[in-house]
C-alpha atoms as one frame of an Amber mdcrd trajectory, in Angstrom:
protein
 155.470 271.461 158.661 158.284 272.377 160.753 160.541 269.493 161.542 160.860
 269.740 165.404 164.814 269.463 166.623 164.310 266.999 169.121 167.309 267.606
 171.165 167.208 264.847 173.682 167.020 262.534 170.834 164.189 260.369 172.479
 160.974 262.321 171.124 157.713 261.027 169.625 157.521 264.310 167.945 158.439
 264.497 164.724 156.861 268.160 163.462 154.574 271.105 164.429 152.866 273.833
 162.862 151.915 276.982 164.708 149.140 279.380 164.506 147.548 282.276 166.747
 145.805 280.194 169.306 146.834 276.633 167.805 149.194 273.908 167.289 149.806
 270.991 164.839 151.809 268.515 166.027 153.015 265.209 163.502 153.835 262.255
 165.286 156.377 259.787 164.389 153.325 257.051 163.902 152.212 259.122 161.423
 149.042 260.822 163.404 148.705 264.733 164.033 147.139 266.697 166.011 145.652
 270.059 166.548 145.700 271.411 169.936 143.809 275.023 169.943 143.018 277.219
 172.571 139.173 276.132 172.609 139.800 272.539 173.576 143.751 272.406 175.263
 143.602 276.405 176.573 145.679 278.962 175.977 147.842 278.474 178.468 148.977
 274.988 177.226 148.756 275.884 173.812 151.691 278.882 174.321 153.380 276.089
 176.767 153.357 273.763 173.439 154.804 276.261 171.011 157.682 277.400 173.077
 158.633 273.194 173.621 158.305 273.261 169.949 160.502 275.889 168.973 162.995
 275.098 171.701 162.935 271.155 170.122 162.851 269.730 173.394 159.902 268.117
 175.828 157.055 268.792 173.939 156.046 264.697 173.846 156.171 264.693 177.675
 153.958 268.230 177.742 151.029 266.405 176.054 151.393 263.145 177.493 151.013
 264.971 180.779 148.876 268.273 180.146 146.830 267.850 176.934 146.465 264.495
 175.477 143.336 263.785 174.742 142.153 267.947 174.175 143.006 267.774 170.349
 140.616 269.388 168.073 141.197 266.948 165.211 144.107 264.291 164.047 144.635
 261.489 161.574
């Protein structure tokens, strides 16, 4: 895992993992997620992992875009 930066110091977000086509995100509650390309879209998925590597707004992405389009969590 891949402790995200969080920049604006205010983020759910507390690491990611990325793959070709995929995304694992670890939550500060202690949940995590996989978003792939099957179930969020490509689109998002690329949107996710350039918020992740830039450490900043990648909470507000899925609460907006992809929340419930995981493939599997904790």
């Amino acid at each position: 895992m891949q402790p995200y930066r969080n920049l604006d110091g205010h983020s759910g977000v507390m690491g990611y993992e990325l793959g070709a086509g995929w995304i694992q995100v670890w939550f500060v509650n202690g949940k995590d997620y996989r978003y792939s390309a099957a179930n969020a879209g490509a689109e998002h998925v690329r949107n996710m992992q350039i918020l992740a590597e830039a450490g900043e707004g990648l909470a507000s992405y899925i609460s907006k875009f992809v929340h419930d389009k995981y493939d599997s969590g904790a």
